[in-house]
LUMLUM-770930 format. One record per residue: x, y, z of N, C-alpha, C, O, CB in turn. Coordinates in pm, whole numbers, plus 50000, padded with zeros to 5 digits. Glycine has a CB too. Layout:
BEGIN
    nxx    nyy    nzz   caxx   cayy   cazz    cxx    cyy    czz    oxx    oyy    ozz   cbxx   cbyy   cbzz
      X      Y      Z      X      Y      Z      X      Y      Z      X      Y      Z      X      Y      Z
...
***
This chain:
BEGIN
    nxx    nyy    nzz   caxx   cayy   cazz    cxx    cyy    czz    oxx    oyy    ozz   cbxx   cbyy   cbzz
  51816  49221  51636  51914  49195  51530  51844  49154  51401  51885  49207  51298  52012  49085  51574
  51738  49061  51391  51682  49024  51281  51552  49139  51245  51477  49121  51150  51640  48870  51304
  51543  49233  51319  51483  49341  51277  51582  49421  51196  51549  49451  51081  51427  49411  51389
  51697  49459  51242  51790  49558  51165  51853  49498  51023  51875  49571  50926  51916  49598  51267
  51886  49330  51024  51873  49279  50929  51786  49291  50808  51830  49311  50695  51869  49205  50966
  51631  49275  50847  51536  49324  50772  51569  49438  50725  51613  49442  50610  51426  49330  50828
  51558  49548  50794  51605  49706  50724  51699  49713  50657  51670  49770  50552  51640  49812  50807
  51854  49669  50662  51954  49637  50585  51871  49578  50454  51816  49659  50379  52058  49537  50663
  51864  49475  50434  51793  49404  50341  51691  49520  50226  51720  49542  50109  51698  49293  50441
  51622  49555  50270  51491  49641  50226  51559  49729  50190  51505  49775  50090  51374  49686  50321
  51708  49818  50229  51768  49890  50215  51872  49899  50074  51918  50000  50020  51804  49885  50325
  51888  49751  50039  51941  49733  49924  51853  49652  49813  51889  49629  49697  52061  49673  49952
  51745  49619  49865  51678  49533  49779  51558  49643  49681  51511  49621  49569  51601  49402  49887
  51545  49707  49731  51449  49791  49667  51506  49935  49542  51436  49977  49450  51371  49852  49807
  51641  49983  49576  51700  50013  49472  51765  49897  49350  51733  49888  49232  51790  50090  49531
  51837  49840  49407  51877  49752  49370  51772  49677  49239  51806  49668  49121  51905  49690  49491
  51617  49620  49308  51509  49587  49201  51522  49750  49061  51529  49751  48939  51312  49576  49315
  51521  49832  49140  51526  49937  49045  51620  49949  48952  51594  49971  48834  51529  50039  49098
  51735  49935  48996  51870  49927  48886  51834  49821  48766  51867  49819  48648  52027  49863  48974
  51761  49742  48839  51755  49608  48719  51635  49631  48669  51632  49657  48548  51761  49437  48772
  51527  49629  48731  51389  49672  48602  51490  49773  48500  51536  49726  48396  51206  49801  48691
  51509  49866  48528  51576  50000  48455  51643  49980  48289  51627  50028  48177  51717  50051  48563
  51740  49860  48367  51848  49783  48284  51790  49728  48172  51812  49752  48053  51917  49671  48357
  51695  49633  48234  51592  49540  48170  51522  49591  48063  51522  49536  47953  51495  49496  48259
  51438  49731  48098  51392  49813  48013  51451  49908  47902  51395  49973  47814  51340  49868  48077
  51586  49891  47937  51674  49971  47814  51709  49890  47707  51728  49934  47594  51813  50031  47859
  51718  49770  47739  51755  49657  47678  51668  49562  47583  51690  49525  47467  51793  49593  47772
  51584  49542  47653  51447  49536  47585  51352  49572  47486  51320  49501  47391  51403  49555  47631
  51302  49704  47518  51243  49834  47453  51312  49927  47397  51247  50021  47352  51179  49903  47530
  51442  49929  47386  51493  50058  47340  51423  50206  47269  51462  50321  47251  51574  50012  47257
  51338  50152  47250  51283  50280  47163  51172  50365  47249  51088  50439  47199  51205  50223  47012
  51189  50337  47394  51124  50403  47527  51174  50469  47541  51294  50445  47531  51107  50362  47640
  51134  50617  47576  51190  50768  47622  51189  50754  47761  51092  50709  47822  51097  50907  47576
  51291  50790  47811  51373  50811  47949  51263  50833  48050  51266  50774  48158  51485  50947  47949
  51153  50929  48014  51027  50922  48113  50965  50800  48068  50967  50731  48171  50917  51053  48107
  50910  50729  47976  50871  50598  47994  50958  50482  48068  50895  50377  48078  50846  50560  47872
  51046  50480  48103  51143  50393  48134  51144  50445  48313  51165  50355  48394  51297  50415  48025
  51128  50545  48352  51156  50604  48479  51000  50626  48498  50987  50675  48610  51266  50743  48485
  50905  50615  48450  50772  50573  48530  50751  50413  48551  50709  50363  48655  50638  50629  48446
  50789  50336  48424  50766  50218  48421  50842  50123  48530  50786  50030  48589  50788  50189  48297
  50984  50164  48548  51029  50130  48658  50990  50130  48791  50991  50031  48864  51102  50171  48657
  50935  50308  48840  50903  50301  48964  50772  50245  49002  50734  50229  49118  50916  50415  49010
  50688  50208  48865  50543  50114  48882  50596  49960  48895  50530  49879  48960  50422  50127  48726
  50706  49926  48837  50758  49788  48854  50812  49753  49029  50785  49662  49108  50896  49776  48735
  50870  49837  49034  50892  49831  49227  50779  49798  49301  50747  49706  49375  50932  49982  49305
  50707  49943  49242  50630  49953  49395  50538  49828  49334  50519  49741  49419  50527  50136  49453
  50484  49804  49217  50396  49682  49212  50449  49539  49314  50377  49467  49383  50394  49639  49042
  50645  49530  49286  50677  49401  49370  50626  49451  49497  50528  49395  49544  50841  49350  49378
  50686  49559  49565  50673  49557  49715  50484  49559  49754  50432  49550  49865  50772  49716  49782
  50427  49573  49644  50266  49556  49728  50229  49377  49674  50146  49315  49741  50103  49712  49640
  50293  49314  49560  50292  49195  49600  50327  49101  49753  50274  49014  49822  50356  49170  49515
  50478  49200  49750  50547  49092  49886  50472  49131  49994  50472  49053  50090  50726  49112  49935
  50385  49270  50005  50334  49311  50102  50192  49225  50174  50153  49194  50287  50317  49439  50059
  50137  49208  49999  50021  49097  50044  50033  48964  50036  49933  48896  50057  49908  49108  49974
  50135  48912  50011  50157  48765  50028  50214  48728  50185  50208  48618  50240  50271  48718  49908
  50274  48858  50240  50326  48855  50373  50189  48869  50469  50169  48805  50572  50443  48980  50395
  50100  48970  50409  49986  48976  50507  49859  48878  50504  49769  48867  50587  49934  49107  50496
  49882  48794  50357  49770  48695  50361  49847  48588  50417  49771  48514  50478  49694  48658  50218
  50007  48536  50424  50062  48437  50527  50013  48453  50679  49956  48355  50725  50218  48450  50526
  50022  48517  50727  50014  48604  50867  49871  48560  50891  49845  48474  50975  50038  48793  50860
  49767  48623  50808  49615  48652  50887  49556  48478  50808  49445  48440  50845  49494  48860  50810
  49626  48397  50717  49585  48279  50723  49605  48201  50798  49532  48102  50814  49599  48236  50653
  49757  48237  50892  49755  48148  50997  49718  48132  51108  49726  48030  51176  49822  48127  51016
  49649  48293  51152  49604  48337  51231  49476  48266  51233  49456  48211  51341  49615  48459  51225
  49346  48242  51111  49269  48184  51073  49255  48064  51137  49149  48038  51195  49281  48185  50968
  49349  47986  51135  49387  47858  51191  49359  47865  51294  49264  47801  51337  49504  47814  51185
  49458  47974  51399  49425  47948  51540  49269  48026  51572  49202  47994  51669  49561  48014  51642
  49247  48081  51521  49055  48139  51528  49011  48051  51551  48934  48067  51645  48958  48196  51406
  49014  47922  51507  48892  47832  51478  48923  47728  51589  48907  47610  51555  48881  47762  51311
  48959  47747  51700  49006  47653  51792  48919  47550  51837  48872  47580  51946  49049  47713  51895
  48881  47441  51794  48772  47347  51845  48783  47295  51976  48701  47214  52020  48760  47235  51765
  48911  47351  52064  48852  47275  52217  48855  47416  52283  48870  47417  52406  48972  47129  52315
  48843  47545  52214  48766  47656  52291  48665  47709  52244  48678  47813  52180  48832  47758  52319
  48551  47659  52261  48421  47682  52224  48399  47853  52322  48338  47949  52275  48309  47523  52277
  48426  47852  52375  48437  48007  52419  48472  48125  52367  48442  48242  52396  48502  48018  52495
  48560  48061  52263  48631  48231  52266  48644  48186  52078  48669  48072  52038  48851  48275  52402
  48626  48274  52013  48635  48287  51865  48745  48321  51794  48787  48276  51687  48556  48369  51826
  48797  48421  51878  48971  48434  51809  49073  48455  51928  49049  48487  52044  48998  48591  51693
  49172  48433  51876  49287  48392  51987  49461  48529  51921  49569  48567  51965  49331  48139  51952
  49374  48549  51796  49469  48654  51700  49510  48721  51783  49611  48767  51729  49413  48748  51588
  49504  48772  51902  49591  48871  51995  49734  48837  51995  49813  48909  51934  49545  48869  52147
  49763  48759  52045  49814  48659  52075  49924  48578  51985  50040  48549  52014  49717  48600  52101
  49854  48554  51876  49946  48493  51786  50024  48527  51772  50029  48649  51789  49934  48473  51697
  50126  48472  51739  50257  48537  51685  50343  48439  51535  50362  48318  51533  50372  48541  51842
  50380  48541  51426  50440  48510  51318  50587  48587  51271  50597  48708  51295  50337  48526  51229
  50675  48529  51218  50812  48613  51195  50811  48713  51109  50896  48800  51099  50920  48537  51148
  50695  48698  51034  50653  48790  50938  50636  48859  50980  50743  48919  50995  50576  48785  50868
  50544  48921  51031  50528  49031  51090  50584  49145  51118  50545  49254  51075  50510  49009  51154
  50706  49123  51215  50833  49193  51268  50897  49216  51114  50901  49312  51038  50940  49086  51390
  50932  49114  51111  51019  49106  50976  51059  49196  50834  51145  49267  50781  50971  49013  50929
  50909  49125  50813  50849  49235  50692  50836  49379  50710  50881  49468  50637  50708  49204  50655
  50782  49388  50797  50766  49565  50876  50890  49642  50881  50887  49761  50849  50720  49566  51055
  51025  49574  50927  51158  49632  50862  51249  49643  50727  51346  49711  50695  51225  49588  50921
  51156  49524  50652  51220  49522  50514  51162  49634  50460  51240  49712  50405  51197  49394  50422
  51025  49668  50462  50972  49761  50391  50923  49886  50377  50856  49959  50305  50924  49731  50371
  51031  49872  50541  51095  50048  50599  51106  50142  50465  51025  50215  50408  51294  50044  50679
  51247  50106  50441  51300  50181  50335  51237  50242  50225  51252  50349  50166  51375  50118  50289
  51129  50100  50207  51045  50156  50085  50967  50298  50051  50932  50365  49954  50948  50072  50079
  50965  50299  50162  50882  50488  50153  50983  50576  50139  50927  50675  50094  50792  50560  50310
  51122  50605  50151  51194  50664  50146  51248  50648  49975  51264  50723  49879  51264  50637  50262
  51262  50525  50002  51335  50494  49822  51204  50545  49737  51238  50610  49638  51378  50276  49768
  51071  50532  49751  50918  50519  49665  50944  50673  49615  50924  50704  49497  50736  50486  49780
  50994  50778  49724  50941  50956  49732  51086  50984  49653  51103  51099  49613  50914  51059  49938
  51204  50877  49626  51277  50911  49525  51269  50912  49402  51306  51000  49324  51346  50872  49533
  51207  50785  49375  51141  50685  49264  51081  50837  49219  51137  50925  49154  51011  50524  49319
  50943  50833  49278  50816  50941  49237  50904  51071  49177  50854  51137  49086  50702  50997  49398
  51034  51106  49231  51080  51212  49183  51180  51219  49064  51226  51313  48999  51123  51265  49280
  51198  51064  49058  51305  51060  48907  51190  51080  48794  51204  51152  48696  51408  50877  48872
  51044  50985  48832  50932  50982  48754  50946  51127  48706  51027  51163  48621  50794  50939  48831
  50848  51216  48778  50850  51347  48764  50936  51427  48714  50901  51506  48626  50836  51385  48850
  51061  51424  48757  51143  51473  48673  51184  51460  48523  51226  51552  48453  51219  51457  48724
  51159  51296  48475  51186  51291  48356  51056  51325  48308  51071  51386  48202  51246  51172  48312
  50938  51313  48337  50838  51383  48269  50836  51530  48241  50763  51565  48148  50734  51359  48330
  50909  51629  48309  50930  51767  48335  51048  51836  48253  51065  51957  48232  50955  51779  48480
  51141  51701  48203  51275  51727  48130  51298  51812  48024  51401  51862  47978  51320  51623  48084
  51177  51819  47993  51159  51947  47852  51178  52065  47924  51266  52131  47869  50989  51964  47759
  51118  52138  48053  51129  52194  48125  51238  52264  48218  51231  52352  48304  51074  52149  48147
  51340  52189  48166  51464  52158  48274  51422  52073  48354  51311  52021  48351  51518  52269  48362
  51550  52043  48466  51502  51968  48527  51465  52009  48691  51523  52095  48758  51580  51872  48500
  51373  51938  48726  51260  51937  48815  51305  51976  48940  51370  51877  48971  51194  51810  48823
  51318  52088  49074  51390  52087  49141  51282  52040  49255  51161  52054  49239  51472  52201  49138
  51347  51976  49386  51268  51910  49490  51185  52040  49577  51104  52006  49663  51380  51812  49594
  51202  52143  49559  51075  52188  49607  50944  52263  49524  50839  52312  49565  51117  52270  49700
  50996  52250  49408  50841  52226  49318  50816  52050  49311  50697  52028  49330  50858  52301  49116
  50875  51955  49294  50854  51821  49333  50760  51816  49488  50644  51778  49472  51013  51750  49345
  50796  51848  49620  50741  51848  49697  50580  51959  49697  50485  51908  49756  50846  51860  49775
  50561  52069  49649  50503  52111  49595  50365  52039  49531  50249  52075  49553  50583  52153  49541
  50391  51968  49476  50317  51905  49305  50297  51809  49433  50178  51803  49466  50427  51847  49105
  50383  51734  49511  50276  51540  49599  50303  51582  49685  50377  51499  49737  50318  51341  49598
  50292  51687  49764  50288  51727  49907  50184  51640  49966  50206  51610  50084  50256  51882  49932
  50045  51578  49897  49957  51464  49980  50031  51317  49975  50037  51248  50076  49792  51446  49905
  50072  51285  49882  50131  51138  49870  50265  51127  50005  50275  51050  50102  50208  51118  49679
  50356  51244  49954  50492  51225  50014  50499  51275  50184  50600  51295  50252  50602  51320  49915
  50350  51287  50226  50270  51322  50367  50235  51164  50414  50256  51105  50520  50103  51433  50339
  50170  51119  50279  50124  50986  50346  50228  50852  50359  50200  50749  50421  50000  50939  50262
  50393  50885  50262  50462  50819  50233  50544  50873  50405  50577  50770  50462  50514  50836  50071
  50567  50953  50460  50637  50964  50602  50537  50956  50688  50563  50882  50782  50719  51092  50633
  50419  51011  50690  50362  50998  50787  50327  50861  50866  50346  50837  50985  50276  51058  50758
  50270  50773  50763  50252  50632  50834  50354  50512  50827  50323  50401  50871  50132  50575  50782
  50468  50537  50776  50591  50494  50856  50625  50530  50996  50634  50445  51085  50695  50535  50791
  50640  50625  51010  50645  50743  51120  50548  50690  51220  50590  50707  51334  50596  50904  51063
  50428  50627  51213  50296  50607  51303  50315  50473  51304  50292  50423  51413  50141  50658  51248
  50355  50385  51204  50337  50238  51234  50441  50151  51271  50416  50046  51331  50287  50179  51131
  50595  50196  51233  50700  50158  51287  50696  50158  51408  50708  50048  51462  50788  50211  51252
  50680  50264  51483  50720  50274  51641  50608  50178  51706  50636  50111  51805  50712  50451  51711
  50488  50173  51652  50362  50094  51679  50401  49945  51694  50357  49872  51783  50253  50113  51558
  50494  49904  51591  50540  49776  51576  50659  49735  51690  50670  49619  51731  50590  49766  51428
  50736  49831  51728  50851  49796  51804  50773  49835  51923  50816  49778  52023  51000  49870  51772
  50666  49917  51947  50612  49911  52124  50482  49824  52124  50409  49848  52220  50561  50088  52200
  50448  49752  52058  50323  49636  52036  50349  49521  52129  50258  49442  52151  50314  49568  51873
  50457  49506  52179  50510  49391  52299  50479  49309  52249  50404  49240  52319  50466  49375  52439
  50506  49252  52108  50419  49127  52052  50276  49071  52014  50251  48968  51951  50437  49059  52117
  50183  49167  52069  50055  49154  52002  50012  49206  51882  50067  49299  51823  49975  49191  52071
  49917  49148  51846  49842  49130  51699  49886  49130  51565  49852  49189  51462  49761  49216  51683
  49991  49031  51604  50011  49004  51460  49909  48977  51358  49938  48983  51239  50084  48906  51451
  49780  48947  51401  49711  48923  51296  49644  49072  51203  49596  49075  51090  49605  48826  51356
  49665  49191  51308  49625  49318  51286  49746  49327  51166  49718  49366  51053  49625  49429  51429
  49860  49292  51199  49943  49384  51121  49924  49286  50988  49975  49321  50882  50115  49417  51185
  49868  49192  50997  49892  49154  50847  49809  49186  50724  49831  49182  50603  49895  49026  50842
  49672  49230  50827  49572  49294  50796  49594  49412  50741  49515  49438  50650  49503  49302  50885
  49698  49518  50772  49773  49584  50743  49848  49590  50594  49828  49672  50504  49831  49566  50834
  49969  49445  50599  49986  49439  50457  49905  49411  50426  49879  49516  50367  50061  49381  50398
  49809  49343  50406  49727  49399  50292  49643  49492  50198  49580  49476  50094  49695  49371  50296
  49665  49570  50263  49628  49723  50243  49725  49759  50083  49676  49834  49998  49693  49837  50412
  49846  49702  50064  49869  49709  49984  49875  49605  49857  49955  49594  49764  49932  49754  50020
  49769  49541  49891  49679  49424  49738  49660  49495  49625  49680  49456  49509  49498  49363  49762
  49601  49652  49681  49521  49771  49573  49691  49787  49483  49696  49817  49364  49435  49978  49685
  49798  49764  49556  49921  49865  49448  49945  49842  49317  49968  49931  49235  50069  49855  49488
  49940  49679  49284  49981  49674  49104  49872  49720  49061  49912  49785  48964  50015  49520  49016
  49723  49737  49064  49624  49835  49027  49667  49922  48985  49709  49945  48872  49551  49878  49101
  49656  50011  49120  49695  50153  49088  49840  50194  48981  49856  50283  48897  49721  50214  49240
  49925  50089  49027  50062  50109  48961  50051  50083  48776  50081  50153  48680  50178  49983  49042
  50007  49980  48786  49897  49903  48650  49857  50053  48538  49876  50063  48416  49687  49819  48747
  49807  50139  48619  49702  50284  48567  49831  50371  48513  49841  50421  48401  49593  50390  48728
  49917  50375  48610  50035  50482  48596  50079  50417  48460  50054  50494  48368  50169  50488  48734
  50138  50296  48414  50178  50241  48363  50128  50259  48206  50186  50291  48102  50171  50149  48431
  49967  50214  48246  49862  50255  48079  49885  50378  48059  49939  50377  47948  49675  50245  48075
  49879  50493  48094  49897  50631  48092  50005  50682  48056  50007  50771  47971  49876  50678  48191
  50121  50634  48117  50228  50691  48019  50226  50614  47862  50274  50673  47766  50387  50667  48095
  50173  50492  47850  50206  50393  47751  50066  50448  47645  50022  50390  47545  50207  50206  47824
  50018  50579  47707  49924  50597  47574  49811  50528  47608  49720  50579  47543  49982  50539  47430
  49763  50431  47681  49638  50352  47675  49530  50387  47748  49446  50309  47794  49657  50231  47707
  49532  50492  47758  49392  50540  47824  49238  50460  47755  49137  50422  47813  49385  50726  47790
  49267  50459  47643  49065  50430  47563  49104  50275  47525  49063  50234  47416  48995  50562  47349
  49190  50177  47616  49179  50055  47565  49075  50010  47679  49029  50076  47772  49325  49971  47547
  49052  49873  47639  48986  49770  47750  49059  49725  47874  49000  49656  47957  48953  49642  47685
  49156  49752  47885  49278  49695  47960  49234  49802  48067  49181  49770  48174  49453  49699  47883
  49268  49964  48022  49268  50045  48106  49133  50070  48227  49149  50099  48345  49297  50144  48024
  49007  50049  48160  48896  50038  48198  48866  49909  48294  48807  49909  48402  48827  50046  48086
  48926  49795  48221  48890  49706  48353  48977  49701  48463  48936  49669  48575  48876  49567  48322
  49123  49739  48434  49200  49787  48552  49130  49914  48677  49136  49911  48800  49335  49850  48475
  49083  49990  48608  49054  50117  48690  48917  50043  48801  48903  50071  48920  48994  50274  48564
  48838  49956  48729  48734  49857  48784  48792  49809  48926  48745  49839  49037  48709  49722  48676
  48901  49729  48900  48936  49628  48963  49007  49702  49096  49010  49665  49213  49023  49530  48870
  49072  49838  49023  49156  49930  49141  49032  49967  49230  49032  49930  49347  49249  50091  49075
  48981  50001  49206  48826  50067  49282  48792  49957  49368  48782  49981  49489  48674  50102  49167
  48774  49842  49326  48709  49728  49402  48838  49676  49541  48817  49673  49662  48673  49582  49265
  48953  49646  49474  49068  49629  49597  49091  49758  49665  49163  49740  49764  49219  49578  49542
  49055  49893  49649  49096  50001  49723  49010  49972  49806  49019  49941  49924  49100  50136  49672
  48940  49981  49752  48772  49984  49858  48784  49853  49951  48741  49879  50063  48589  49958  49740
  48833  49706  49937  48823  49608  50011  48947  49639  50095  48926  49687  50207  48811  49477  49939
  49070  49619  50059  49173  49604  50147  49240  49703  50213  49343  49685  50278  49252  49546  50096
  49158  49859  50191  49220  49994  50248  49107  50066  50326  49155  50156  50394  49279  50098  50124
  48961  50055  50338  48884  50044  50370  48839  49979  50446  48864  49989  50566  48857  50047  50320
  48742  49873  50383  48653  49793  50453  48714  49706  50566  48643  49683  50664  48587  49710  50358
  48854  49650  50560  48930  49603  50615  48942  49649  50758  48940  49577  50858  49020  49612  50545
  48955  49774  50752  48937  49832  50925  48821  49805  50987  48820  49740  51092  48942  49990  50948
  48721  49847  50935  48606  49752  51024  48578  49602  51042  48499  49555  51124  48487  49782  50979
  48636  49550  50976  48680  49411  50956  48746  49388  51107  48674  49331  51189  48793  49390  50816
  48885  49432  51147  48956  49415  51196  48888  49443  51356  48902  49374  51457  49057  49477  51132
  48816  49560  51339  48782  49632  51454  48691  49514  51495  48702  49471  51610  48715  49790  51436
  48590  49451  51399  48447  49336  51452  48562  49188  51497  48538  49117  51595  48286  49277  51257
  48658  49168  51425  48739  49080  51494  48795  49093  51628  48803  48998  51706  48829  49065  51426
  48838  49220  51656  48842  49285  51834  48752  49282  51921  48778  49292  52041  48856  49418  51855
  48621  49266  51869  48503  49287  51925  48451  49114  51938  48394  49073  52038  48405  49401  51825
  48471  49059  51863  48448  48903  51892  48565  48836  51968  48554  48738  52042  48430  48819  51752
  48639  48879  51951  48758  48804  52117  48698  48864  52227  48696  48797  52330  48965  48864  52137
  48641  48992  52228  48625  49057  52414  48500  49022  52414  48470  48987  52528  48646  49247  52470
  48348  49010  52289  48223  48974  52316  48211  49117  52287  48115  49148  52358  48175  48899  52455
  48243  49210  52235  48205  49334  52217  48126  49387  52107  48208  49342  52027  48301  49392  52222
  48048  49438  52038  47980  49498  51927  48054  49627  51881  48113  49712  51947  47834  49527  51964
  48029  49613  51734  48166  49707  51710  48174  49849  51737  48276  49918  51738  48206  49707  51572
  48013  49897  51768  48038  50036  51830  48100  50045  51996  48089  50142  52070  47887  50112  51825
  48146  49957  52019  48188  49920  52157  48330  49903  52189  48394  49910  52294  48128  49802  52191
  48365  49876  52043  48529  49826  52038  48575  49976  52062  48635  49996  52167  48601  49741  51864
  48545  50126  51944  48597  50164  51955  48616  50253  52104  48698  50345  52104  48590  50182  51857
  48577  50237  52169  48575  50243  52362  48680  50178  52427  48740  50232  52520  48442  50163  52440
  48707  50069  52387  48784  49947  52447  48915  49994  52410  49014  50003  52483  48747  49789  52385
  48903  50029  52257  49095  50025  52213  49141  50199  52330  49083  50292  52388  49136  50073  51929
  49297  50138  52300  49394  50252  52364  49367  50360  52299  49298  50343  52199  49547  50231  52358
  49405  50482  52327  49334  50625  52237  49469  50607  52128  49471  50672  52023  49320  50833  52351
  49552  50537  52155  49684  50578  52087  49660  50449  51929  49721  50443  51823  49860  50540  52228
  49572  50385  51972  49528  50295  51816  49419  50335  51763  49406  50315  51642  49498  50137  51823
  49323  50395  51828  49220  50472  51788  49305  50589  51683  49288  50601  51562  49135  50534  51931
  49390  50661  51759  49424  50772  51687  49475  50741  51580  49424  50810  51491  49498  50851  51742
  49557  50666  51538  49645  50596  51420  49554  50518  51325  49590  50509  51207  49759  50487  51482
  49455  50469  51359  49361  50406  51259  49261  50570  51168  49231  50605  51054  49232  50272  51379
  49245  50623  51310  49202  50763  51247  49262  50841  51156  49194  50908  51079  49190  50846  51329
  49430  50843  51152  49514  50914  51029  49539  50773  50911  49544  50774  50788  49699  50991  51103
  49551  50656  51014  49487  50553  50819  49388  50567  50755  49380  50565  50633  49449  50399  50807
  49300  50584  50834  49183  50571  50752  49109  50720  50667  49009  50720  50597  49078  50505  50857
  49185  50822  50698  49159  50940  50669  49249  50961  50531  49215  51024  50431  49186  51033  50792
  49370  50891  50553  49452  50918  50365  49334  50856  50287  49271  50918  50201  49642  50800  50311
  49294  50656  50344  49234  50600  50284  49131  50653  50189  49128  50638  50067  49207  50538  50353
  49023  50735  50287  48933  50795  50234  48919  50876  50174  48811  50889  50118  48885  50813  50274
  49038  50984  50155  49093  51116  50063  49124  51002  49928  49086  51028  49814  49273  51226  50144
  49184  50902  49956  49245  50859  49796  49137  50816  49717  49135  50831  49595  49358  50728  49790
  49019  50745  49802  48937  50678  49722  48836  50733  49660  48771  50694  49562  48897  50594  49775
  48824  50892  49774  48716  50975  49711  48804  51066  49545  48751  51099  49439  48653  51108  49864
  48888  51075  49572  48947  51084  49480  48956  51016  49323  48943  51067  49212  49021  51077  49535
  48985  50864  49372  48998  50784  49261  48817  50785  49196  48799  50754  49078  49072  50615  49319
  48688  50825  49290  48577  50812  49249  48563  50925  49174  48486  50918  49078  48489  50788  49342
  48631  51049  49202  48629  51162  49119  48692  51119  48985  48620  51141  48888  48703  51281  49184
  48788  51073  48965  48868  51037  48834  48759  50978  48786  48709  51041  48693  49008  50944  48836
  48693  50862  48822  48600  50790  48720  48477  50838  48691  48430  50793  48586  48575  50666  48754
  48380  50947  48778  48336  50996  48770  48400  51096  48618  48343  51084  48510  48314  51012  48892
  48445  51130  48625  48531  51269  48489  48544  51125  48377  48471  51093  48283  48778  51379  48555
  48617  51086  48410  48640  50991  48259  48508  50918  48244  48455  50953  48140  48781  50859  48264
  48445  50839  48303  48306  50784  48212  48230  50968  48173  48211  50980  48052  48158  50645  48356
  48204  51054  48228  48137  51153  48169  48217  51196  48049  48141  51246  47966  48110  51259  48263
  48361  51196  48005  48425  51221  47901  48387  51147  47781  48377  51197  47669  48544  51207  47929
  48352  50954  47828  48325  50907  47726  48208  50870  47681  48192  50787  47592  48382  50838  47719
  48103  50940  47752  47946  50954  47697  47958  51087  47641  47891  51100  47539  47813  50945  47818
  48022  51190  47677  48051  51345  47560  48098  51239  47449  48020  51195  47364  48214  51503  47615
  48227  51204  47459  48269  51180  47272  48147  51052  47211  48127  51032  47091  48490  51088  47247
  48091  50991  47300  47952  50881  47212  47864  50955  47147  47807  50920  47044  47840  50786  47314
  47843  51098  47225  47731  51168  47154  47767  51289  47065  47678  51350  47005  47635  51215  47256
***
């Protein structure tokens, strides 16, 4: 019940934020064109939901922290299997929806950018983010059911999890300078810095993180863990970690092209 609650919730809370950034921004700015206002919005969402995402997953794996450090079990180093937090469950149903509402969002974006064009129909939309709106069902699709057949273990994994989305006001941050014209400020440059550095920590490095934490509850070394896990978490870390690594080699291509753009115009 307090799972379906959650989904209810997430279900109105995430358009709903949208109606009002929207509002906010007409009201405000008036002199913003309908695609500035419909990118800026769907960067204002998804920025909240990767806030609530990492404040939910640094609650979770700090408290988990706590029970790690158990001073009358000198035996055993972490106990995170085990733990259990409301967050967890919780959050994981509020922020169901979000992938569904996000691949709408992405398409009002698009569309009002396209409006000169007519307007944008959903299978040139699907077309144009066939990788994003893959990774926006696919790992709902893989981690939901993961969460409701987990019988209660590792909450500390899943919070590890939200955090994966620390990197979003970054990235969202970029979308934001870009429609707003600011590509050659200082703003944009140390943002793109900072996106690189949280992609790379909390979407990345984080899985091996997680995996050497599996490996210090059983006494295992981490080429050992991956032996130990079920093939069915093996496999699912294998399609996380495979968007992971498509986005970031990616985002290294972007900076790669733009610093070579701005040593052409120095010289």
């Amino acid at each position: 019940m307090a799972l379906l609650t959650a989904v209810l919730l997430g279900c109105v809370f995430f358009p709903l934020s949208y109606v009002c950034v929207r509002s906010w921004l007409a009201r405000t700015w008036p002199h913003l064109t309908e695609a500035d206002r419909a990118v800026l919005t769907g960067s204002a969402v998804s920025t909240l939901q990767g806030v609530l995402a990492s404040l939910a997953g640094a609650t979770i794996v700090s408290n988990c922290h706590d029970v790690m450090h158990d001073r009358q079990r000198k035996d055993t180093f972490f106990k995170a299997l085990s733990f259990r937090h409301w967050l967890a469950d919780w959050y994981a149903g509020f922020c169901l929806p979000y992938f569904g509402f996000d691949i709408w969002a992405m398409y009002q974006s698009s569309s009002s950018l396209a409006s000169s064009e007519g307007r944008l129909s959903w299978a040139t939309f699907l077309a144009n983010r066939g990788t994003m709106i893959a990774h926006h069902v696919i790992l709902p699709a893989i981690l939901f059911p993961a969460m409701l057949l987990r019988r209660g273990l590792g909450d500390f994994f899943v919070g590890c999890f939200f955090l994966y989305e620390a990197s979003s006001p970054f990235t969202n941050l970029r979308q934001a300078l870009i429609q707003l014209n600011m590509k050659e400020t200082g703003l944009y440059y140390v943002n793109g810095f900072l996106t690189l550095v949280t992609f790379f920590l909390c979407r990345i490095a984080i899985l091996p993180f997680m995996l050497w934490a599996y490996g210090q509850q059983y006494g295992l070394v981490l080429t050992d863990v991956l032996y130990r896990l079920p093939w069915k978490c093996s496999a699912g870390c294998a399609v996380v970690m495979t968007f992971q690594c498509y986005w970031f080699t990616k985002m290294l291509q972007l900076v790669h092209r733009t610093v070579g753009n701005r040593i052409l115009k120095q010289k």
